[in-house]
C-alpha positions in Angstrom: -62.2 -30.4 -8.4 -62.6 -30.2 -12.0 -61.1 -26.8 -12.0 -58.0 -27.7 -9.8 -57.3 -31.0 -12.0 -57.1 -28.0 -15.3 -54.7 -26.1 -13.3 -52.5 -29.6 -12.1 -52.1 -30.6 -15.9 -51.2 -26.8 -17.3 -48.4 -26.3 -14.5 -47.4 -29.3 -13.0 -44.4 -31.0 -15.1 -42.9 -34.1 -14.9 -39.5 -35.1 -13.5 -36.7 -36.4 -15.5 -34.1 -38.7 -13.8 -30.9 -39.2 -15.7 -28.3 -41.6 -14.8 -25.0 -42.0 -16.0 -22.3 -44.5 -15.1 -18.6 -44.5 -14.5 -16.7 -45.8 -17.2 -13.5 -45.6 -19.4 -15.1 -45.6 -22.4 -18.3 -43.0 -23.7 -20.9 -42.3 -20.7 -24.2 -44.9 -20.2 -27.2 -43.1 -20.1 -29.9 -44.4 -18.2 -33.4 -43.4 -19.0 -37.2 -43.9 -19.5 -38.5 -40.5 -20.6 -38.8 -39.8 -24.4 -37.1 -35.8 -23.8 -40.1 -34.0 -24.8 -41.7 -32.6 -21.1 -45.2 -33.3 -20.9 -46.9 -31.2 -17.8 -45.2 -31.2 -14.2 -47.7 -32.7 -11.6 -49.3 -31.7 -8.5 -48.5 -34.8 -7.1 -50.4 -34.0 -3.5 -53.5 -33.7 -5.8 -54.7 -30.9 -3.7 -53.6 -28.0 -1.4 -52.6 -29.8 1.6 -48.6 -30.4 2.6 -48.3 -34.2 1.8 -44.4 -36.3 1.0 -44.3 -36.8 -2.8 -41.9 -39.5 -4.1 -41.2 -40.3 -7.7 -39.0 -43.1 -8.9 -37.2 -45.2 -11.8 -36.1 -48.5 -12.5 -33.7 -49.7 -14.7 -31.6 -52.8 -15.8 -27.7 -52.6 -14.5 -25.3 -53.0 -17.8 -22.0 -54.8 -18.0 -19.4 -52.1 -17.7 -22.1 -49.4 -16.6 -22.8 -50.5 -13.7 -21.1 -47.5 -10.9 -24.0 -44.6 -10.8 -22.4 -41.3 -10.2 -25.0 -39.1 -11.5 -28.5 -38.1 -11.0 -30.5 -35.5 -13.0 -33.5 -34.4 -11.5 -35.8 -32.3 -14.6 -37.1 -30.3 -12.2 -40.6 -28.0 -11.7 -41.6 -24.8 -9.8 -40.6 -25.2 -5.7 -41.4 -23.2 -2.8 -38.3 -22.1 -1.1 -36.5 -24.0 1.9 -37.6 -27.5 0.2 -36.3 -30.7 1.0 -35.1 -33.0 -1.0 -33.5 -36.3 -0.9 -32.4 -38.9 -4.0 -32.0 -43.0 -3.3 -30.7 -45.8 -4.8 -32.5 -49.5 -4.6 -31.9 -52.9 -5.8 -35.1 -54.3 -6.6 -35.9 -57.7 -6.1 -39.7 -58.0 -6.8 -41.6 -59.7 -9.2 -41.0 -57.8 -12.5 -39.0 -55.2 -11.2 -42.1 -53.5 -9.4 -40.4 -52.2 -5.8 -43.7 -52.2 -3.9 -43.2 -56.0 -4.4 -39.6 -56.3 -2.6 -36.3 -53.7 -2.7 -33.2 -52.7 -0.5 -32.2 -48.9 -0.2 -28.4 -49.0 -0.6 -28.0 -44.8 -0.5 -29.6 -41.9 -0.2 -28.6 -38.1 -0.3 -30.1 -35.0 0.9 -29.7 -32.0 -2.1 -31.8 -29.1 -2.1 -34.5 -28.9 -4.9 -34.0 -25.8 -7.5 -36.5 -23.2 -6.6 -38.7 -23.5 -9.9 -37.9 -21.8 -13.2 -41.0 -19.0 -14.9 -40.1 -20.1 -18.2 -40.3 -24.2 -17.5 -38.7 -27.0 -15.7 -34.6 -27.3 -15.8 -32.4 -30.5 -15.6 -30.4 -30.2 -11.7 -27.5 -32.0 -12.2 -26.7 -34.1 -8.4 -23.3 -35.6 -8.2 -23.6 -38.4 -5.6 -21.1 -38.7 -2.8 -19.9 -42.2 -3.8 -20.6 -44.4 -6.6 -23.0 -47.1 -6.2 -22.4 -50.2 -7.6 -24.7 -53.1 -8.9 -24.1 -56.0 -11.1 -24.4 -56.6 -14.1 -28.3 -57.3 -14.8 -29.2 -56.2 -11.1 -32.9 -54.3 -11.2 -32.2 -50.9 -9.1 -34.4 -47.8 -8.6 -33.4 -44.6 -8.5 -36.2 -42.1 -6.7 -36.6 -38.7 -5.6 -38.1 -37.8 -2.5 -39.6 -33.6 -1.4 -41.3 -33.7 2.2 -44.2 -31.0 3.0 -44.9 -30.5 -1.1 -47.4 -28.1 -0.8 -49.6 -27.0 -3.9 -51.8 -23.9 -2.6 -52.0 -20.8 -4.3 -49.7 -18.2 -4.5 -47.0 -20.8 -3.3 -47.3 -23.0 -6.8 -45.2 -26.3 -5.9 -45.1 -28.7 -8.9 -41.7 -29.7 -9.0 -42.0 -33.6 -10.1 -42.5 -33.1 -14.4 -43.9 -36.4 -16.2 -43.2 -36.6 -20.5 -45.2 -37.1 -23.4 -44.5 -40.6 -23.7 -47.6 -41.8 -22.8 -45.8 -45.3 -21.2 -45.7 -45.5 -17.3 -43.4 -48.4 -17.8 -40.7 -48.4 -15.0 -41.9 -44.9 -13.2 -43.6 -45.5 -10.2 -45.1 -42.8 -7.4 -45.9 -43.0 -4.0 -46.8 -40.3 -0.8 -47.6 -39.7 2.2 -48.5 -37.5 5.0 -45.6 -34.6 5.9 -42.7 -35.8 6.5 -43.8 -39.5 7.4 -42.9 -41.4 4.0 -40.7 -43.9 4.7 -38.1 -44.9 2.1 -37.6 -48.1 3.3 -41.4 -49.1 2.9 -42.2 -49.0 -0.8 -45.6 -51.0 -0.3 -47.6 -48.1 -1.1 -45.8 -46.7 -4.6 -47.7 -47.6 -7.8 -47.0 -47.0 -11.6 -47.4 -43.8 -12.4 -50.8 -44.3 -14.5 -52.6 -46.0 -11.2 -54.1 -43.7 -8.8 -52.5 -44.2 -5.3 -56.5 -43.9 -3.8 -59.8 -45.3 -5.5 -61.2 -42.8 -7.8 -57.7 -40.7 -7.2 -55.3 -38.5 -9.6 -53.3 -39.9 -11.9 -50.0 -38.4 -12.5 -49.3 -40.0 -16.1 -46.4 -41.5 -18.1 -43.0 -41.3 -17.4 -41.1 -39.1 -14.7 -38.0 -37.7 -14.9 -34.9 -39.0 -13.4 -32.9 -37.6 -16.1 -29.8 -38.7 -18.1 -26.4 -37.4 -16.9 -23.3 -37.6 -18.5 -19.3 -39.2 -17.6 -16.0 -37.8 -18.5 -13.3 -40.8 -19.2 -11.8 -42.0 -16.1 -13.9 -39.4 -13.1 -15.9 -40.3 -10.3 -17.8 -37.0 -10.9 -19.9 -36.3 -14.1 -20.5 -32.7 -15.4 
């Protein structure tokens, strides 16, 4: 077990979630990691196929409040992954979703398929534009079923930073494909183990910044 914890912490790397909002002036960025890409994480923990879920949550701003934009900073993937990105307003105590939040929207994108040299920002343009108000609490998460970490297939797609604050980044999972996104009991901060004794996955993941041009519903 010793050995396989080495191996999570030199090639799992944490995800980066950016947001950006629409607005007519310079883009808002939205984000918790410090840019600087600490290890992506073997969020299963071990070999077997589990639901691995990562998620952000910020403060809504006046006059930032329309998300368009999600970058994912994302690890090494197996092909045919799936992949799906939701948006929440949070209404537990102190912002913590496990405590009380409403999904509002949710995409399916398909994950990058890893990169040898090191995790890479995937820009995902949403559908629509999701609104909160002013000072709302809203999550932003990403969700990969049947994440699968067994050698040769190395699947470490969720990348956490250098930071070492878990403030706002929480993580939750499940068995294949039966995580439900509308039950956030389970998720934790990301410096509590989800199981006594369990792996921790660190500081802050990466929902990522992205960035508005003047005026579009569309950020690139």
């Amino acid at each position: 077990m010793q050995n396989m914890r080495a191996i999570f912490k030199l090639l799992s790397a944490s995800v980066g979630i950016q947001l950006a909002t629409l607005t007519l002036q310079a883009a808002t960025v939205y984000q918790l990691d410090n840019n600087t890409v600490g290890y992506p994480v073997n969020a299963s923990e071990g070999s077997e196929p589990l639901d691995n879920w990562f998620g952000n949550v910020f403060t809504a701003l006046s006059g930032a409040n329309f998300i368009n934009e999600v970058d994912f900073y994302v690890g090494p993937t197996i092909p045919n992954s799936v992949a799906s990105v939701s948006l929440y307003r949070v209404t537990g105590a102190g912002g913590n979703p496990a405590l009380g939040a409403t999904r509002l929207f949710t995409q399916s994108f398909t994950p990058g398929s890893g990169n040898p040299s090191g995790p890479f920002v995937q820009q995902i343009s949403l559908s629509s534009s999701i609104a909160f108000s002013p000072g709302d609490t809203f999550l932003v998460s990403i969700l990969i079923r049947n994440v699968l970490a067994a050698h040769p297939n190395v699947d470490y797609p969720f990348v956490i930073d250098t930071s070492g604050s878990s403030a706002g980044s929480y993580w939750g999972r499940s068995g294949p494909n039966l995580f439900n996104i509308d039950d956030l009991r389970g998720v934790v901060p990301t410096d509590q183990a989800l199981t006594s004794g369990g792996f921790i996955a660190g500081p802050h993941f990466y929902p990522r910044r992205g960035r508005a041009r003047a005026g579009q519903h569309r950020f690139g």
